[in-house]
N, C-alpha and C positions, 0 to 999 in steps of 0.2 A: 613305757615311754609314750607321752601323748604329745600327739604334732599338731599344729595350728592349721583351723579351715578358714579362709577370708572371708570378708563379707560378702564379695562380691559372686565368690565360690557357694556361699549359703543364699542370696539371692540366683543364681542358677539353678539350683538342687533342691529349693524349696519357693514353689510356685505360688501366687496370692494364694490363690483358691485352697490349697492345704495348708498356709500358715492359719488361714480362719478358720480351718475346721481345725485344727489343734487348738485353738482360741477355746472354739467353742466345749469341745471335749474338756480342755485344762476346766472352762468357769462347773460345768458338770462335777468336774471330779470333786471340784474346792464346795458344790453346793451339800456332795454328799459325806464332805467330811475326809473326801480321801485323801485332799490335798492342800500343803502349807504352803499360802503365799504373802511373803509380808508385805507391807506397803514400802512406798521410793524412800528412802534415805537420804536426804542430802546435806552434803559436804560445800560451804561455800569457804572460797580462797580470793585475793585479789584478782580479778580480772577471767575468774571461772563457777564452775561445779563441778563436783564431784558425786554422781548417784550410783547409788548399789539397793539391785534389788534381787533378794534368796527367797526361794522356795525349795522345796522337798516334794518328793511323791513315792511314797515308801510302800506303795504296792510294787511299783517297777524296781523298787531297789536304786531311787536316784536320787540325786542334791546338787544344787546347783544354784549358781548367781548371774544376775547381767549386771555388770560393770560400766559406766561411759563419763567421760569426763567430756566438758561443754565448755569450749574458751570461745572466744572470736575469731569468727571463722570456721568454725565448725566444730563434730563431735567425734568421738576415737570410744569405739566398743572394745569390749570383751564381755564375752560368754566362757564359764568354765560347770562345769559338768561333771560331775562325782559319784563315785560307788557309794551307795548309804554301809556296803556290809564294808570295805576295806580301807575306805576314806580314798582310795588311790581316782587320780584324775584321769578320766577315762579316756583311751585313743581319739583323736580327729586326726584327720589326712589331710594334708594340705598336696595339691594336683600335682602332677608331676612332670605330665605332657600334655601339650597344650596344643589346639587343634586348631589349625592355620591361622590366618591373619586377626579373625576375631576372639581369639580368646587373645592372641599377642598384646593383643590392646588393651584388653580389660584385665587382664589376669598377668600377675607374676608367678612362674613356676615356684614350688614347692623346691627344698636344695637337701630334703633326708631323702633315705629311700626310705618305704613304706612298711611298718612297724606291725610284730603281730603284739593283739592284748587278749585279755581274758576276762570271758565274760560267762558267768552259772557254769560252769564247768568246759565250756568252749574256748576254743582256739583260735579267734579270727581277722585277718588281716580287711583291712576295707583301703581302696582304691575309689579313684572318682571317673567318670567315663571312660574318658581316651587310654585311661591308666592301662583297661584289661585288654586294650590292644596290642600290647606290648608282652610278648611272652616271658621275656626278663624280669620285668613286676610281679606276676604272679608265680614263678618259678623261684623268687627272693623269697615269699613268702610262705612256699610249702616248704622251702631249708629252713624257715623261723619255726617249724611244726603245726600253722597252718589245718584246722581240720576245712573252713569256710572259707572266703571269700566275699565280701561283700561290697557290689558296687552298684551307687547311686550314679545315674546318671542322663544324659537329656540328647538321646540318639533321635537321627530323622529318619522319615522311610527310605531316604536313598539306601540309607547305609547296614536295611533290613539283615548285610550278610553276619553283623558281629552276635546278633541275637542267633540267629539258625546256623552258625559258622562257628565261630571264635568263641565264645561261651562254651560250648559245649568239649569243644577241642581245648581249652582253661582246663576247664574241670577233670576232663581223661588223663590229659599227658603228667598233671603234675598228683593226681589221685586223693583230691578234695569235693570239695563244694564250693559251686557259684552262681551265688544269687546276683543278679541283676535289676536292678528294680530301674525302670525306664519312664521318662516323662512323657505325656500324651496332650492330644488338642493344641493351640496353636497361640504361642505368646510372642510378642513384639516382632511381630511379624514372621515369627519360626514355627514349624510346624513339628512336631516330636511324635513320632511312630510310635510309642508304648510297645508291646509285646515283650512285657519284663517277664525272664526267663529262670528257673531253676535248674541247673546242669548237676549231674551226681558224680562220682569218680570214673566211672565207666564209661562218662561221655552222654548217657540215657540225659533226656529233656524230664523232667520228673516236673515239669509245671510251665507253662506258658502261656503267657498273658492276652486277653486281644488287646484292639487298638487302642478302644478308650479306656479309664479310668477305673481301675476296681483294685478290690483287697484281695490278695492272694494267701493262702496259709499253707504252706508243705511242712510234714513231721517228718524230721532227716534224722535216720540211724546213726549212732557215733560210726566213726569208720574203721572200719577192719584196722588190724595194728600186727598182718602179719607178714610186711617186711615187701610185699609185692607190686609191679608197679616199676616204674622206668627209675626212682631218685638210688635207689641203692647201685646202679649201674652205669653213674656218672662218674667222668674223665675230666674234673674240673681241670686237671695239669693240660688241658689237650686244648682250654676256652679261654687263650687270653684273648683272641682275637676279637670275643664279644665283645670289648670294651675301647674297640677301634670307634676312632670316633665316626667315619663314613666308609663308607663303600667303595672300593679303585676299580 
């Protein structure tokens, strides 16, 4: 099942400064032959265009087009994204919870809940910030069988507790992995804390990031498969109440 991410959700999550260094990496790849990129195609219609542009990069095992149509008045994207091994179109999340007034504005929530896929022999559900705040989101996704969790997203130093807090508490109670990967340094006038975090099933920090900018790489064991762990000892007949909608 792949869910739709917005534009506005992909201008969040991917800052100038790391769409050009993926710029520059892609022109790298395509100098040394590693990668397919065709040139724009276009589609003209009355009163429009039509462009579609595919490329491939079959080291990562990926394929993919950017799609946009241009009338008057402006232009409407799609980006779609492909397995090269199963042709199957890969998960994107679209957000689910939205963090106060300013995302209200810019952002329409997401209306699925959050889908696990499979990726090299993994199991992983991906959520977008606010999402792993929410214990109900990642608790869906260890009952989808979930070995990971992976969440992009663009926390401030107020809110340092969800990195040393709630991340690690993700990862223990439902007995996965949760990667957090965090934005850093200070855009349109926001300031993002970094400290992107790796939590293991046990709640252990197995990786944490400083403030500014850098590549992290942890090698994660598959997970133990023997049965232990809080989900075989739930009373879902006992939780309808989680689905109140407020508090009395």
């Amino acid at each position: 099942m792949a869910l739709l991410l917005s534009e506005a959700e992909v201008t969040m999550l991917l800052p100038m400064t790391l769409a050009l260094e993926a710029v520059e990496e892609a022109f790298r790849w395509q100098g040394e032959q590693k990668l397919t990129n065709k040139p724009r195609v276009r589609l003209s219609v009355p009163g429009g265009l039509l462009h579609v542009m595919p490329a491939a990069l079959p080291e990562a095992r990926v394929m993919g087009l950017k799609s946009y149509a241009t009338v008057r008045g402006g232009a409407k994207f799609v980006v779609l994204l492909f397995s090269a091994e199963t042709g199957a179109l890969l998960a994107v999340h679209r957000k689910i919870h939205l963090f106060g007034a300013g995302d209200a504005q810019r952002f329409t929530p997401g209306t699925d809940p959050p889908a696990r896929f499979d990726w090299r022999g993994w199991r992983l559900g991906l959520l977008i910030c606010y999402d792993v705040e929410f214990p109900e989101a990642v608790r869906l996704l260890a009952l989808q069988g979930a070995d990971a969790v992976l969440v992009p997203t663009a926390n401030m130093p107020a809110f340092d507790e969800v990195q040393q807090l709630l991340v690690p508490a993700r990862a223990c109670e439902n007995q996965l992995y949760v990667a957090y990967a965090n934005a850093c340094g200070v855009e349109a006038g926001l300031a993002y804390g970094g400290l992107s975090t790796v939590a293991g099933p046990r709640g252990k920090v197995l990786a944490l990031d400083r403030r500014d900018a850098a590549l992290v790489v942890v090698t994660l064991p598959p997970l133990p498969q023997d049965g232990e762990g809080q989900l075989p000892g739930r009373r879902p007949e006992l939780y309808a109440g989680l689905t109140a909608v407020s508090r009395r």
